[in-house]
C-alpha positions as CSV (number, residue, x, y, z in Angstrom):
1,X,37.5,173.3,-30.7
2,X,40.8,172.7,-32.1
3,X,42.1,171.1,-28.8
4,X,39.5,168.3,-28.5
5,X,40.2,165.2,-29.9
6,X,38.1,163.1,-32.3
7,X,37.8,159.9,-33.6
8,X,36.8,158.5,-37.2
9,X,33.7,156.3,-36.7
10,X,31.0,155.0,-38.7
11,X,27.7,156.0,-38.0
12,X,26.7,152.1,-37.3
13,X,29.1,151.5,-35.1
14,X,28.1,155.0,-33.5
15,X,24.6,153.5,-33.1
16,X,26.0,150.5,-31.4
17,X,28.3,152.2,-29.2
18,X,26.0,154.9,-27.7
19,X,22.9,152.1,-27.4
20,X,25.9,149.7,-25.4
21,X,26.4,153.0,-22.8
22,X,22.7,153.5,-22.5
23,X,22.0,149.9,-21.2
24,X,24.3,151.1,-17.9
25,X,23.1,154.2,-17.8
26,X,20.7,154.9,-14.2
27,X,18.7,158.5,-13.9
28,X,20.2,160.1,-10.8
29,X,17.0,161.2,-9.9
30,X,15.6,158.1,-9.4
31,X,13.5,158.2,-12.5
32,X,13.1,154.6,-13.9
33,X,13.4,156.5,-17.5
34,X,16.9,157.2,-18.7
35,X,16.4,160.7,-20.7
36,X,18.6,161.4,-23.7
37,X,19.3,164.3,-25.7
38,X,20.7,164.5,-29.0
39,X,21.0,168.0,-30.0
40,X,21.9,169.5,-33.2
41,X,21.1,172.5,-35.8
42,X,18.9,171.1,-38.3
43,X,21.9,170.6,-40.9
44,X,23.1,167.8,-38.6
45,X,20.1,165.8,-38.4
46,X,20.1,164.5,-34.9
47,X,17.1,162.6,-35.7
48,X,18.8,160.1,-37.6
49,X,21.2,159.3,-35.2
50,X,18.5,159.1,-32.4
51,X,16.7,156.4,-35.1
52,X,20.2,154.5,-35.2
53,X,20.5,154.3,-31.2
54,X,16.9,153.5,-31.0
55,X,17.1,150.7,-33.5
56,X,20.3,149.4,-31.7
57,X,18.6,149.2,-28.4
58,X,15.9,147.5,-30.1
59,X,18.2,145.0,-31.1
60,X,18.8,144.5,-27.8
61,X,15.9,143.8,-26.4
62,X,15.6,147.4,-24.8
63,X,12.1,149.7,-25.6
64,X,13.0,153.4,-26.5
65,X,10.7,156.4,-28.0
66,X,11.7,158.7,-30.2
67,X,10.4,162.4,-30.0
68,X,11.2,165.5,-32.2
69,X,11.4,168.7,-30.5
70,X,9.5,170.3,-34.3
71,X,6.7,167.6,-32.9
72,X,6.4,170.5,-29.7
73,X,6.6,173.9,-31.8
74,X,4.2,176.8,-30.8
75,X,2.0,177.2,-33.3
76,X,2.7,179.8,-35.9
77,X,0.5,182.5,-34.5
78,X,3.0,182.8,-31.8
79,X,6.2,181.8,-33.0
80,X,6.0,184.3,-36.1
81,X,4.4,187.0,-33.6
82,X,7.6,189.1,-34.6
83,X,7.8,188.1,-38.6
84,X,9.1,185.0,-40.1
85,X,12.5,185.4,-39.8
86,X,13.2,187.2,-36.0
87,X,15.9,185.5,-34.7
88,X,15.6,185.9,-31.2
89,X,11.8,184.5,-31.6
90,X,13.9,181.3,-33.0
91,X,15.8,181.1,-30.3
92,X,14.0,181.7,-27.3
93,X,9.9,181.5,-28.4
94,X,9.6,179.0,-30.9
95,X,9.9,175.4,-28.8
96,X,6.7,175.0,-26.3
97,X,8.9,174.0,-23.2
98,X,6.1,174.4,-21.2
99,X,4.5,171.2,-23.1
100,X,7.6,169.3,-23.3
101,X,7.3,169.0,-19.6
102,X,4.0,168.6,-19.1
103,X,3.5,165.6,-21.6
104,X,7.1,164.2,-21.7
105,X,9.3,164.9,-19.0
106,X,7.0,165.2,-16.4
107,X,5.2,161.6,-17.4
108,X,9.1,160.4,-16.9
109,X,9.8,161.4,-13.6
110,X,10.6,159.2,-10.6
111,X,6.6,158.3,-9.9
112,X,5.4,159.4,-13.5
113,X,3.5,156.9,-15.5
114,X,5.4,156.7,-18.6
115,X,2.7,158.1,-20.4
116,X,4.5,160.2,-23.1
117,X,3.0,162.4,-25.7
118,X,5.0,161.6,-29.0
119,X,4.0,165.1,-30.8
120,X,1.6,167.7,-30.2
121,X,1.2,170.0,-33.0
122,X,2.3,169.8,-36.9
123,X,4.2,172.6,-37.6
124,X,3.6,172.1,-41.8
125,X,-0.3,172.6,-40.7
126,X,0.1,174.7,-38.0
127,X,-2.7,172.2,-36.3
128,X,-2.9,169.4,-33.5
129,X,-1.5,166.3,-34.2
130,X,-3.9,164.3,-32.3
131,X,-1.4,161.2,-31.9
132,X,-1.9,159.1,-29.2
133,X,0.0,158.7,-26.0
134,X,2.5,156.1,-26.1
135,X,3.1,154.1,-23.1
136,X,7.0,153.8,-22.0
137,X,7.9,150.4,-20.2
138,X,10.0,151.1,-16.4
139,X,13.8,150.8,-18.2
140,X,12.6,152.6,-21.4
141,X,15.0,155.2,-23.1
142,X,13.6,158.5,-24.2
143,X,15.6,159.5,-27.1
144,X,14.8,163.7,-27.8
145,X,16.0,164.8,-30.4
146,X,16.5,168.7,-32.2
147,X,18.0,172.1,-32.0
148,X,19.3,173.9,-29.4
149,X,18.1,171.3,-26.4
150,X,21.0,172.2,-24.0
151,X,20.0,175.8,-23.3
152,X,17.0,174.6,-21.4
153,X,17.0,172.8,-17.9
154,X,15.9,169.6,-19.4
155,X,16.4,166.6,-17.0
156,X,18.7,164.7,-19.0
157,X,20.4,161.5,-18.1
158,X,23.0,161.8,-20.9
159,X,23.2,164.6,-23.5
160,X,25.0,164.0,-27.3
161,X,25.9,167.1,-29.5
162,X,26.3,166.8,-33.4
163,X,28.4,169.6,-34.4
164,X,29.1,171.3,-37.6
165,X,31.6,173.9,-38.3
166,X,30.4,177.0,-39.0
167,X,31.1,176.9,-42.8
168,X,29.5,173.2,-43.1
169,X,26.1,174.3,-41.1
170,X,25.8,176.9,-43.7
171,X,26.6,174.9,-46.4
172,X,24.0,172.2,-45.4
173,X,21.4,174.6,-44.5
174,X,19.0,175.4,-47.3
175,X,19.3,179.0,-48.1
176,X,15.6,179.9,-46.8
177,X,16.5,178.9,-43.6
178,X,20.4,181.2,-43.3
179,X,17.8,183.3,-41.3
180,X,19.0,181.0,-38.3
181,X,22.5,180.6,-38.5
182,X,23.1,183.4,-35.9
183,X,21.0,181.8,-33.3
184,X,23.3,178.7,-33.7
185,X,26.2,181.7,-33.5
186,X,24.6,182.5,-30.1
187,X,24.0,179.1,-29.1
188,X,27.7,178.3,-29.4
189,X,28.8,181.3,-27.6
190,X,26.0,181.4,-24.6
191,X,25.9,177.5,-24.1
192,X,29.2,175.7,-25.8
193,X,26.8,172.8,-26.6
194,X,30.6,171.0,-28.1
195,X,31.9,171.3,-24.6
196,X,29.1,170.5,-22.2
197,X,27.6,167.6,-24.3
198,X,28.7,164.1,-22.5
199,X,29.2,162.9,-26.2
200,X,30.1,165.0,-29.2
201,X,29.6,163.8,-32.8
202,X,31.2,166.1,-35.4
203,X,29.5,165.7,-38.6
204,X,31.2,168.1,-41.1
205,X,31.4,165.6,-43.7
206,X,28.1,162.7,-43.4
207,X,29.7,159.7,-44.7
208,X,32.6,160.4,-42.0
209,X,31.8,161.7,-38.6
210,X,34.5,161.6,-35.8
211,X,33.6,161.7,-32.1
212,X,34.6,161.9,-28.5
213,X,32.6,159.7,-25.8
């Protein structure tokens, strides 16, 4: 990593830079849905920067919807199948691709509907959410946001990494959960998230993130 360069940012003006790119941005598929992801382990909380680029774009007079990847967990029967702490079950078992296509990628796909199911099951009750489907306007961003998104073959129009060092993501992660540092290990190694995203956000320290876009 030590070759990329990076820029001191604030996360505002982060929020307002990234929602300014999305307004240009056109699916190459011919989707009329512009797909983004923003990836990152937990620690990084790549929710809160989805929230900033989807309150930007609101600004802007530009619908978006917001979607956790925890929102499309298996439920625990099956993602604890091996114990709760297999790593490899982390890794490869625990997100419910299979849903996230049916009721949110495939509603977004040149001829879908836009009919997008926001969540599907509470991981905390290990039950159905029973939200409703939201309705995406033609133009619409989704904004996906959680761990390890880039090792899938996700349709995304443009993807957005929020990295931590190694020592920070440990630091940041709460103890009960070091289970998973060595799927973000593998992660690294197998997909080089940092290199393949279209925009990086390093996030070692959170008042001062840096990036490359």
């Amino acid at each position: 990593m030590g070759h990329v360069r990076l820029e001191a940012i604030t996360w505002d003006r982060l929020g307002d830079l990234l929602a300014e790119r999305l307004l240009d941005l056109k699916p190459a598929d011919g989707s009329s849905w512009p797909r983004i992801a923003f990836d990152g382990a937990p620690a990084a909380r790549p929710g809160d920067l989805a929230a900033r680029v989807a309150e930007a774009l609101r600004v802007r007079g530009r619908p978006s919807l917001t979607v956790g990847a925890e929102g499309f967990l298996r439920p625990a029967s099956l993602r604890l199948e091996y114990g709760h702490r297999d790593v490899d079950a982390y890794y490869d078992g625990w997100l419910d691709t299979g849903a996230l296509w049916r009721e949110v990628f495939g509603p977004l796909e040149s001829g879908g509907d836009g009919r997008v199911l926001p969540d599907l099951w509470d991981p905390v009750t290990d039950r159905a959410t029973r939200t409703p489907y939201a309705q995406l306007p033609p133009g619409g961003f989704l904004l996906l946001h959680g761990p390890l998104l880039l090792r899938h073959w996700f349709p995304f129009d443009l993807t957005v990494h929020v990295l931590l060092s190694p020592g920070a993501l440990r630091r940041r992660t709460p103890e009960a959960d070091h289970w998973t540092l060595p799927a973000f290990e593998r992660y690294a190694e197998e997909t080089d998230p940092a290199g393949v995203a279209d925009v990086l956000v390093r996030a070692d320290d959170p008042r001062h993130p840096a990036w490359r876009g």
